[in-house]
N, CA, C and O atoms as a DFTB+ gen file, in Angstrom:
540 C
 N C O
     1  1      18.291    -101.244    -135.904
     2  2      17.608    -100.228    -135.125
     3  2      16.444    -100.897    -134.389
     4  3      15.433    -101.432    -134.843
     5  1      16.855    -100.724    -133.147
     6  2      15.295    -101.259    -132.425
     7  2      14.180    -100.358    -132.401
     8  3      14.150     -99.134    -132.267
     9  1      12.598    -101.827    -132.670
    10  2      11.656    -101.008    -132.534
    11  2      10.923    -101.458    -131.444
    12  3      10.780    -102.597    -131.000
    13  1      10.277     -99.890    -130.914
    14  2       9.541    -100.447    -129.374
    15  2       8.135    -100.313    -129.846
    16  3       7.723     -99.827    -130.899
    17  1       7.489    -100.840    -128.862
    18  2       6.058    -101.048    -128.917
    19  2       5.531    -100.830    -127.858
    20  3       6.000    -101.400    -126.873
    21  1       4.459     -99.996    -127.709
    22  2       3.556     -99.565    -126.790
    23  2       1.785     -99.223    -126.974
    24  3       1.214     -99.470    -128.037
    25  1       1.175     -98.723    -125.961
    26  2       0.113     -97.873    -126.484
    27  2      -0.744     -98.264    -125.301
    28  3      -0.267     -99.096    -124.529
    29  1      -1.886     -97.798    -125.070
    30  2      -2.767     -97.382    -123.787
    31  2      -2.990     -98.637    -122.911
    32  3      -2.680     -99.800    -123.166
    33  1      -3.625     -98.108    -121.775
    34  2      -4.195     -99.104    -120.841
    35  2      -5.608    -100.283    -121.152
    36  3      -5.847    -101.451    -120.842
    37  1      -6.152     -99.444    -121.757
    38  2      -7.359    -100.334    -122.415
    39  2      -6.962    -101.361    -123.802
    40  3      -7.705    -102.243    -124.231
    41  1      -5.879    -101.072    -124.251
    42  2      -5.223    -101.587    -125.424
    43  2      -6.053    -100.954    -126.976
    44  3      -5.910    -101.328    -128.141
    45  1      -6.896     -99.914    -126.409
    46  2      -7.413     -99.543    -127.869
    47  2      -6.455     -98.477    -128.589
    48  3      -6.710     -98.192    -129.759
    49  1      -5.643     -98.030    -128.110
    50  2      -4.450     -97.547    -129.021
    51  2      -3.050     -98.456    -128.619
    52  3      -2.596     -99.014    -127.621
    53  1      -2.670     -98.241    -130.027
    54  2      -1.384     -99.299    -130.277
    55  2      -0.141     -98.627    -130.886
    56  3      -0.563     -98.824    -132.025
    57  1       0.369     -98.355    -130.981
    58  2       1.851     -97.234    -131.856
    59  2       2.943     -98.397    -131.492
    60  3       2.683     -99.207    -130.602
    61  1       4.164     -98.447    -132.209
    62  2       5.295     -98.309    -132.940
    63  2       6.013     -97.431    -132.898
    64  3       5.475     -96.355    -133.159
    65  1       7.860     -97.367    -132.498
    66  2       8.281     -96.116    -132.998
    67  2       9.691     -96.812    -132.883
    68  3       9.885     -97.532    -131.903
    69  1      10.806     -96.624    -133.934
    70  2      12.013     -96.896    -134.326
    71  2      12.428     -96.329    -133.932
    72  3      11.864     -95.319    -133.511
    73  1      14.072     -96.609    -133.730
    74  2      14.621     -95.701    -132.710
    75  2      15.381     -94.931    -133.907
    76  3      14.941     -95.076    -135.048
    77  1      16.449     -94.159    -133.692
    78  2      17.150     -93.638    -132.704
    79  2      16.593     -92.845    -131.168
    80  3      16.070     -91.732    -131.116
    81  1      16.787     -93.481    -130.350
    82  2      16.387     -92.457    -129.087
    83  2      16.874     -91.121    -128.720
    84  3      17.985     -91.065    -128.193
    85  1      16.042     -89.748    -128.967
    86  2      16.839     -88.682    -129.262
    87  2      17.401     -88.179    -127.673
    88  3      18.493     -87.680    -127.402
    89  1      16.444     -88.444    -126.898
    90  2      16.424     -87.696    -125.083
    91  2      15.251     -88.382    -124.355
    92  3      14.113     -88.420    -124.825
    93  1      15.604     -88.914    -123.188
    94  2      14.487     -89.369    -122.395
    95  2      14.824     -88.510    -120.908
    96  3      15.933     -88.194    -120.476
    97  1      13.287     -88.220    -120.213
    98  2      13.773     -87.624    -119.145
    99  2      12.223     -87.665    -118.474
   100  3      11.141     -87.963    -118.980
   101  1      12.674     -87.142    -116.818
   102  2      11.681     -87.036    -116.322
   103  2      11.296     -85.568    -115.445
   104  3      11.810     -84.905    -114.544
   105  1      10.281     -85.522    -116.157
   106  2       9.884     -84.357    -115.923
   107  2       9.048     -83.547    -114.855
   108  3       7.920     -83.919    -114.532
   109  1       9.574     -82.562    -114.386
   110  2       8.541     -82.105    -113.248
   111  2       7.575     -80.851    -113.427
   112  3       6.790     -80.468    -112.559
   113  1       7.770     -80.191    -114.845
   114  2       6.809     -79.499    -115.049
   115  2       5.342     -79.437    -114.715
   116  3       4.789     -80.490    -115.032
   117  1       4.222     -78.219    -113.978
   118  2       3.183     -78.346    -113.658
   119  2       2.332     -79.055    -114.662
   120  3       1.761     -80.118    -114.420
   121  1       2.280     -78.478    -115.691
   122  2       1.769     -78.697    -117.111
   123  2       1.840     -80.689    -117.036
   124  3       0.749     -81.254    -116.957
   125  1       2.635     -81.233    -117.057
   126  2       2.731     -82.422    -117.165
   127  2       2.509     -83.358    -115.693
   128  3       1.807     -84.368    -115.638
   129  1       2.975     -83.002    -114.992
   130  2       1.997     -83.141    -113.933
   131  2       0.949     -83.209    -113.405
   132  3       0.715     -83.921    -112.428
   133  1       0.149     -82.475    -113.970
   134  2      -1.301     -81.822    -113.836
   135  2      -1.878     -83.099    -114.994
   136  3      -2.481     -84.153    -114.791
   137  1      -1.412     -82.486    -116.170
   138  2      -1.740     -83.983    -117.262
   139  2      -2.073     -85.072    -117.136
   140  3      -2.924     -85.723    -117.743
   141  1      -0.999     -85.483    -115.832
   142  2      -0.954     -87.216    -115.630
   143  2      -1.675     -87.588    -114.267
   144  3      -1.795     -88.750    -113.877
   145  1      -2.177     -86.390    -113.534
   146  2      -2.046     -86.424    -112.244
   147  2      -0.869     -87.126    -111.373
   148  3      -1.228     -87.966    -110.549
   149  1       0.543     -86.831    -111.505
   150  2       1.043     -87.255    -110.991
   151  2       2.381     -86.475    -111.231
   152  3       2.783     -86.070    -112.321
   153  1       3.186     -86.297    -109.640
   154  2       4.481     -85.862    -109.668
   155  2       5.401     -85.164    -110.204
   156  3       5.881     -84.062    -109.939
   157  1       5.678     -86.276    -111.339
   158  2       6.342     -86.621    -112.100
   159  2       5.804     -86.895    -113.556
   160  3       4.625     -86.542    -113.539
   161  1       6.046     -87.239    -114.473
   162  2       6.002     -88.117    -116.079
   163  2       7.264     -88.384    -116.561
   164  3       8.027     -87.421    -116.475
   165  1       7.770     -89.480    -117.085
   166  2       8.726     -90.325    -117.683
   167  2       8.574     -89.835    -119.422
   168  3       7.409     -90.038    -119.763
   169  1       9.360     -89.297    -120.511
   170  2       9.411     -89.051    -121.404
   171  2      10.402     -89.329    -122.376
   172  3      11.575     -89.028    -122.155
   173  1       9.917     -90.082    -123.834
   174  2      11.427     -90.507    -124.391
   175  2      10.914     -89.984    -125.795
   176  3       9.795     -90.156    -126.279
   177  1      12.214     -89.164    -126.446
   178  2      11.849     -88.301    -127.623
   179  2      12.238     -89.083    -128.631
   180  3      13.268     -89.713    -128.390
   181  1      11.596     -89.309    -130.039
   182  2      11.712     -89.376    -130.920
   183  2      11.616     -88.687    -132.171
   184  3      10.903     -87.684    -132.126
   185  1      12.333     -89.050    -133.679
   186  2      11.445     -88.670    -134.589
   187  2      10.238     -89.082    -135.042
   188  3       9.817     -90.204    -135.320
   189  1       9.533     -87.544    -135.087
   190  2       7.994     -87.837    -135.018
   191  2       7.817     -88.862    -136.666
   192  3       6.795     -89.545    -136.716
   193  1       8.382     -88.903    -137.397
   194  2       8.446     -89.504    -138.505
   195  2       8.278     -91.267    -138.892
   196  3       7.791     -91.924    -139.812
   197  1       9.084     -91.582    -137.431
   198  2       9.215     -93.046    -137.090
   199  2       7.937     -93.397    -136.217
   200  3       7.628     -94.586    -136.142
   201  1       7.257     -92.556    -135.624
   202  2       6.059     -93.241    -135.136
   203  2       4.688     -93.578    -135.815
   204  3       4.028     -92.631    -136.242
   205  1       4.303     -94.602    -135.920
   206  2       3.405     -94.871    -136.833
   207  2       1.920     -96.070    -135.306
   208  3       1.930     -97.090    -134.616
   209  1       1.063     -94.986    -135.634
   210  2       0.199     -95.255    -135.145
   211  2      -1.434     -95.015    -135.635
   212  3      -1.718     -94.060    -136.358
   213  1      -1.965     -95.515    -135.389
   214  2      -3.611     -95.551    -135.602
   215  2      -4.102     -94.804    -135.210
   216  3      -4.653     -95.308    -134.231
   217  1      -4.445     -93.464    -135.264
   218  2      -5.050     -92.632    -133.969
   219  2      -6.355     -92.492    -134.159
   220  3      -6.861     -91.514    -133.609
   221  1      -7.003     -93.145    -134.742
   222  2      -8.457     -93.288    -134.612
   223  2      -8.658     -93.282    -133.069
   224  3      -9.151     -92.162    -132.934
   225  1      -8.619     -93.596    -132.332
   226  2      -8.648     -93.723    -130.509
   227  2      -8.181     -93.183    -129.955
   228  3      -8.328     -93.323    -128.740
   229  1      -7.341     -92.243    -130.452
   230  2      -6.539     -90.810    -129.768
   231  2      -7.135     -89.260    -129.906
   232  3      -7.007     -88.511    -130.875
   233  1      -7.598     -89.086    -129.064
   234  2      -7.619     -87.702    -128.634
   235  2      -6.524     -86.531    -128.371
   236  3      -5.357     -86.872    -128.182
   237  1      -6.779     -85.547    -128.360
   238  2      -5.904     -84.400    -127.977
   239  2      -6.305     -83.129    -127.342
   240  3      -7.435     -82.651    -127.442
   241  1      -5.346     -82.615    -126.697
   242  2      -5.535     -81.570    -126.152
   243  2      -4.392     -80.594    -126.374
   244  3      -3.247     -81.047    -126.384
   245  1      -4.628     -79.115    -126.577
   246  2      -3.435     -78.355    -126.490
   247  2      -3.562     -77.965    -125.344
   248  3      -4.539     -77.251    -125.118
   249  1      -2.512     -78.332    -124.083
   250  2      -2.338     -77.996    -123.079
   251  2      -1.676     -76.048    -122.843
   252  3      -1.602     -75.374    -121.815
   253  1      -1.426     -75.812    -123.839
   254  2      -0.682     -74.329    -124.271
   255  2      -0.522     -73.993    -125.455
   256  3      -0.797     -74.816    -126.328
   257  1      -0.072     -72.798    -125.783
   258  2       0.000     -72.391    -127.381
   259  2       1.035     -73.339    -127.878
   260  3       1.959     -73.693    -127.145
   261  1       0.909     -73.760    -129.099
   262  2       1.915     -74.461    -129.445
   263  2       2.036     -76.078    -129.110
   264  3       2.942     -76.822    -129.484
   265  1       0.918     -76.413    -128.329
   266  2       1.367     -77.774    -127.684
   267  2       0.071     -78.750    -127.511
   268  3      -1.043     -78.411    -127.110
   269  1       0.523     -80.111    -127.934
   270  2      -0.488     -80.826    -128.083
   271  2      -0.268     -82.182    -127.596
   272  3       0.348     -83.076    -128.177
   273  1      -1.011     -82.240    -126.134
   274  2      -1.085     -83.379    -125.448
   275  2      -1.499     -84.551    -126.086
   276  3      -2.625     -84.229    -126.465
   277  1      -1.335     -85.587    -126.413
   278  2      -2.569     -86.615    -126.788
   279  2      -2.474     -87.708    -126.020
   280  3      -1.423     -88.053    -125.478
   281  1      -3.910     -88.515    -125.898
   282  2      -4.326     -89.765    -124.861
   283  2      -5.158     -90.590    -125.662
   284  3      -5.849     -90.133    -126.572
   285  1      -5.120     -91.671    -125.384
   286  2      -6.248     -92.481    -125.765
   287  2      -7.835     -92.043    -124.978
   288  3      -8.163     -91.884    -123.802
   289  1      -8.554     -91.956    -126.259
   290  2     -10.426     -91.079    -126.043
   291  2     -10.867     -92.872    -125.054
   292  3     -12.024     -92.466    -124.943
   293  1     -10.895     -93.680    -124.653
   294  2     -11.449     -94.360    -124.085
   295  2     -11.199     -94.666    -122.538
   296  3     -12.019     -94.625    -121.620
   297  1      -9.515     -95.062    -122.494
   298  2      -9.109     -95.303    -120.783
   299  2      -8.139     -93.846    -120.343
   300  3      -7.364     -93.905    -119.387
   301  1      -8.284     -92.700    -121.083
   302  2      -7.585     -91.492    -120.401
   303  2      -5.973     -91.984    -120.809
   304  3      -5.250     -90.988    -120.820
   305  1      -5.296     -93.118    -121.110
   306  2      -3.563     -92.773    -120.737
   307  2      -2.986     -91.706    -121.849
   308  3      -3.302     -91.635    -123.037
   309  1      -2.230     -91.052    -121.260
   310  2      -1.215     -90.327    -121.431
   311  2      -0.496     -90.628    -122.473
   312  3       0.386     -91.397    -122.090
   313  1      -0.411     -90.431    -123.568
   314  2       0.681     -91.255    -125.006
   315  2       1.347     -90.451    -125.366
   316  3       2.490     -90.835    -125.117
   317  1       1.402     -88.699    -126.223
   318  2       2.299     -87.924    -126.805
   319  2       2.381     -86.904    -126.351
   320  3       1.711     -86.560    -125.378
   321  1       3.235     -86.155    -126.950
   322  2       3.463     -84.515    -126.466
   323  2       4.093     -84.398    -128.056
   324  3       4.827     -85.174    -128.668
   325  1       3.516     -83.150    -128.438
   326  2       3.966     -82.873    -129.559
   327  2       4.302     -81.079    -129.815
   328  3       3.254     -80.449    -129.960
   329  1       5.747     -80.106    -129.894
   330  2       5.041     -79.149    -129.644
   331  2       5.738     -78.432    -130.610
   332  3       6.789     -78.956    -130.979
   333  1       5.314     -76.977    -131.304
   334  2       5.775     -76.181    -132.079
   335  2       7.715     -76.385    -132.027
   336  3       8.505     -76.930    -132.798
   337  1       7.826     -75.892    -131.160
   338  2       9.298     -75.555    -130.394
   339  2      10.004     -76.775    -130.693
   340  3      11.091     -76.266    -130.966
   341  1      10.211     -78.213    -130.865
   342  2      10.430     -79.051    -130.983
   343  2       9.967     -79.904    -132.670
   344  3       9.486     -81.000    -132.960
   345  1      10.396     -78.784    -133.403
   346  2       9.461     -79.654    -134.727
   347  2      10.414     -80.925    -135.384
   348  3      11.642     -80.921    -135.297
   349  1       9.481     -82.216    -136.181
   350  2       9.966     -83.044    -136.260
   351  2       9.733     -84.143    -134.471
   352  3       9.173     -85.239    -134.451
   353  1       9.995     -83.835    -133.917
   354  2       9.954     -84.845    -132.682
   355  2       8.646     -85.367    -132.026
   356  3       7.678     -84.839    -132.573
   357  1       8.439     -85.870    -131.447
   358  2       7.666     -86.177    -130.520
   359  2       7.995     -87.344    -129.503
   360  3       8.559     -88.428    -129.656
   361  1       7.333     -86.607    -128.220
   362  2       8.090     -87.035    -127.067
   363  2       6.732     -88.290    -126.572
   364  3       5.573     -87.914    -126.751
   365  1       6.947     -89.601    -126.022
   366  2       6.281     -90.642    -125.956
   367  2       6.361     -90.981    -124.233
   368  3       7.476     -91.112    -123.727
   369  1       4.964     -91.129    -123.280
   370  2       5.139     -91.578    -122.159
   371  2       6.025     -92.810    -121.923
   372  3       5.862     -93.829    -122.594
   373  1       6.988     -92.713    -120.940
   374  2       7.870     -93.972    -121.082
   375  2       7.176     -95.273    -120.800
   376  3       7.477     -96.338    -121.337
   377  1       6.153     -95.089    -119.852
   378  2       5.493     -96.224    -119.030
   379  2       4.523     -96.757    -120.500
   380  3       4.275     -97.957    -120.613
   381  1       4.034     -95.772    -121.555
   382  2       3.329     -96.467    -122.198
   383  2       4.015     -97.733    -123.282
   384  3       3.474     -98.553    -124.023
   385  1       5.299     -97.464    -122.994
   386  2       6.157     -98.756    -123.965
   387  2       5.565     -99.674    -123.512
   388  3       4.874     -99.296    -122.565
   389  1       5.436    -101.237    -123.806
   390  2       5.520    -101.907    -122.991
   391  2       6.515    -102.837    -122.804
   392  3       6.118    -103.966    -122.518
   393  1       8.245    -102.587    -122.925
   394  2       9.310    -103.109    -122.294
   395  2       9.932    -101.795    -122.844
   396  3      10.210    -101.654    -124.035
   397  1      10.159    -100.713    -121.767
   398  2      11.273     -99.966    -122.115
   399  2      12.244     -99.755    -121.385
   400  3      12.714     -98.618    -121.435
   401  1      12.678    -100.440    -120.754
   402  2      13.636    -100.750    -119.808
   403  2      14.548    -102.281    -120.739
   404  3      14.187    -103.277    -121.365
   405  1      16.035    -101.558    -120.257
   406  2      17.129    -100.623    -120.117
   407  2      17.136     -99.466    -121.029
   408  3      17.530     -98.341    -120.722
   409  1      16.501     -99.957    -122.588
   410  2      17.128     -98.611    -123.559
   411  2      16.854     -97.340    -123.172
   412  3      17.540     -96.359    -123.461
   413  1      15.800     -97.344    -122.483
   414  2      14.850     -96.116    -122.206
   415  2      15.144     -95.205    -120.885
   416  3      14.417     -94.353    -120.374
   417  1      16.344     -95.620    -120.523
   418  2      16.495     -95.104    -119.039
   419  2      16.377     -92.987    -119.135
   420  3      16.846     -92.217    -119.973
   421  1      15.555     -92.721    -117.878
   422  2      16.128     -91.289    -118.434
   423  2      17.212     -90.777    -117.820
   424  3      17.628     -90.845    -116.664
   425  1      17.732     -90.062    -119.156
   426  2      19.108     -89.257    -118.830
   427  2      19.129     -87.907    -117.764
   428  3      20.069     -87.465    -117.105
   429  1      17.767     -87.455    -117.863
   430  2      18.097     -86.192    -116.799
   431  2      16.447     -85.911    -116.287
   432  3      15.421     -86.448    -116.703
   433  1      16.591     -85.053    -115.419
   434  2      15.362     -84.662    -114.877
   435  2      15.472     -83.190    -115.318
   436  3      16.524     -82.562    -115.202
   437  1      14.085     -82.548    -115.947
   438  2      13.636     -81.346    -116.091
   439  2      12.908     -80.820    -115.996
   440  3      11.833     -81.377    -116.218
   441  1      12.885     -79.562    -115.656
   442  2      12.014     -78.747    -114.998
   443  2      12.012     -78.520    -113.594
   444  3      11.170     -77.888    -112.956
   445  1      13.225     -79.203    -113.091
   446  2      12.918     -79.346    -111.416
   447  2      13.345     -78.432    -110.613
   448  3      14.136     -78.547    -109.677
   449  1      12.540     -77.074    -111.189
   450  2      12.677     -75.984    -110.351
   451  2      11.287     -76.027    -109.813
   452  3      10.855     -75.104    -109.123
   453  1      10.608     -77.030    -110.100
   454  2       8.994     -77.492    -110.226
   455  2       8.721     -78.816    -109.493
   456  3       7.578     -79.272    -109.457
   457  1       9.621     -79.354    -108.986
   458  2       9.801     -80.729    -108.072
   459  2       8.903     -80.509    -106.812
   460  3       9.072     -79.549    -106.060
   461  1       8.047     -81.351    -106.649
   462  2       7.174     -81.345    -105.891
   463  2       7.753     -81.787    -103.726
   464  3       8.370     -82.716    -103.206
   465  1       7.368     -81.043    -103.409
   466  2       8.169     -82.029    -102.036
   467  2       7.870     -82.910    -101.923
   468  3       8.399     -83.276    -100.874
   469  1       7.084     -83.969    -102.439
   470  2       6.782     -85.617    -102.386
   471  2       7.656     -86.488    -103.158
   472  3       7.690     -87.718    -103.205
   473  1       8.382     -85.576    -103.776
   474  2       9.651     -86.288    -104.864
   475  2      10.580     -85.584    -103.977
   476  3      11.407     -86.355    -103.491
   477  1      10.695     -84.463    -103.642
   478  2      11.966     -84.562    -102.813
   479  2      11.634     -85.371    -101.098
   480  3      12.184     -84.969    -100.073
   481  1      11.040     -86.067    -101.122
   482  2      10.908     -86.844    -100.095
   483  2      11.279     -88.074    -100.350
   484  3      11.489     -88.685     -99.303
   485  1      11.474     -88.784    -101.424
   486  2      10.941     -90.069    -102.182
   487  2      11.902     -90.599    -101.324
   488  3      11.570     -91.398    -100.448
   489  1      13.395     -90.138    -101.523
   490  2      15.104     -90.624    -100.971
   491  2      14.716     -91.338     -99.343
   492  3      15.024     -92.454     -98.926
   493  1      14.019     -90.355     -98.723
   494  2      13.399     -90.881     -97.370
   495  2      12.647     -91.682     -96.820
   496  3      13.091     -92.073     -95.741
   497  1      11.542     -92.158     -97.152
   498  2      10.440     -93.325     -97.381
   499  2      10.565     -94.087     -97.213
   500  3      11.459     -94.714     -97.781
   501  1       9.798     -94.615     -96.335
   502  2       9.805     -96.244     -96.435
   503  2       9.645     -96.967     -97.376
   504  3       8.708     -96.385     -97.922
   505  1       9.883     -97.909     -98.054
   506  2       9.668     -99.136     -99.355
   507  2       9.099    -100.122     -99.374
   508  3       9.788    -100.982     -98.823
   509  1       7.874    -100.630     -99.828
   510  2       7.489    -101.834     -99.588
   511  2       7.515    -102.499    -100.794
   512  3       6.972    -101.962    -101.760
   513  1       8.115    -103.702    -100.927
   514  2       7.905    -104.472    -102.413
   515  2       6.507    -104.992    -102.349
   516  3       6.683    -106.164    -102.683
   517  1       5.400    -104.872    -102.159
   518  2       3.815    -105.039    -102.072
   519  2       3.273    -103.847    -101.638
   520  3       3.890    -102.809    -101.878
   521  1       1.950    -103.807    -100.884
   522  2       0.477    -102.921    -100.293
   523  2       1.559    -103.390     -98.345
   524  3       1.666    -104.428     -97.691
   525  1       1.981    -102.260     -98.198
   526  2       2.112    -102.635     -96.662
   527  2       1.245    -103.021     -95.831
   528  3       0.049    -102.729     -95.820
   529  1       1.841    -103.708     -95.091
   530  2       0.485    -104.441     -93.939
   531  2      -0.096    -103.329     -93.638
   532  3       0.390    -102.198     -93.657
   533  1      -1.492    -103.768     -93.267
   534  2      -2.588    -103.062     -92.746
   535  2      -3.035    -103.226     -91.531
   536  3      -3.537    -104.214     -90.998
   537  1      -2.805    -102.146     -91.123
   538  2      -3.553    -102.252     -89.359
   539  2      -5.441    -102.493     -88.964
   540  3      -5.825    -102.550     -87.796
């Protein structure tokens, strides 16, 4: 069973979590959006059982009844979602792995009755592999 490893931008939180990988996806809910400031959020579920972390450096928030955001209290990132409705699991920012690519691919997008028109634009866009030149 592989184990991944992740945890914040400042490196003051650190977690662990064994797999089995239950569902990964990306999500367009406001709620999580709003969270991350951004778009989108990347999410891969586990049992909450297999994650073993330090949370001395983790904060939380219940973003709704039942539901509990958590981040690292020093650089703000984004680390869990934990919620009534889902007991046993907890769902882990994908970006906070740090190699979760291939296992981690997500299987579906949800919520995207909530897709922002900047994601339904994305297909259209120009691409730059760098900061595009500057005029």
């Amino acid at each position: 069973m592989k184990t991944f490893r992740g945890g914040c931008q400042c490196g003051a939180v650190r977690y662990e979590v064994d797999g089995p990988l239950h569902f990964s996806a990306i999500c367009h809910c406001p709620s999580c959006r709003k969270s991350a400031g951004a778009p989108m959020v990347g999410w891969v579920m586990f049992e909450h059982a297999r994650l073993r972390c330090d949370r001395k450096g983790v904060t939380g928030f219940a973003s709704s009844d039942g539901v509990m955001r958590s981040f690292c209290a020093t650089c703000g990132t984004n680390l869990f979602f934990e919620a009534d409705y889902l007991p046993g699991l907890v769902d882990i920012t994908a970006e906070s792995l740090d190699a979760p690519y291939p296992e981690v691919l997500p299987q579906a997008q949800i919520w995207t009755a909530h897709e922002t028109e900047s994601v339904k634009a994305l297909a259209g866009m120009a691409r730059f592999e760098t900061l595009p030149p500057q005029s």
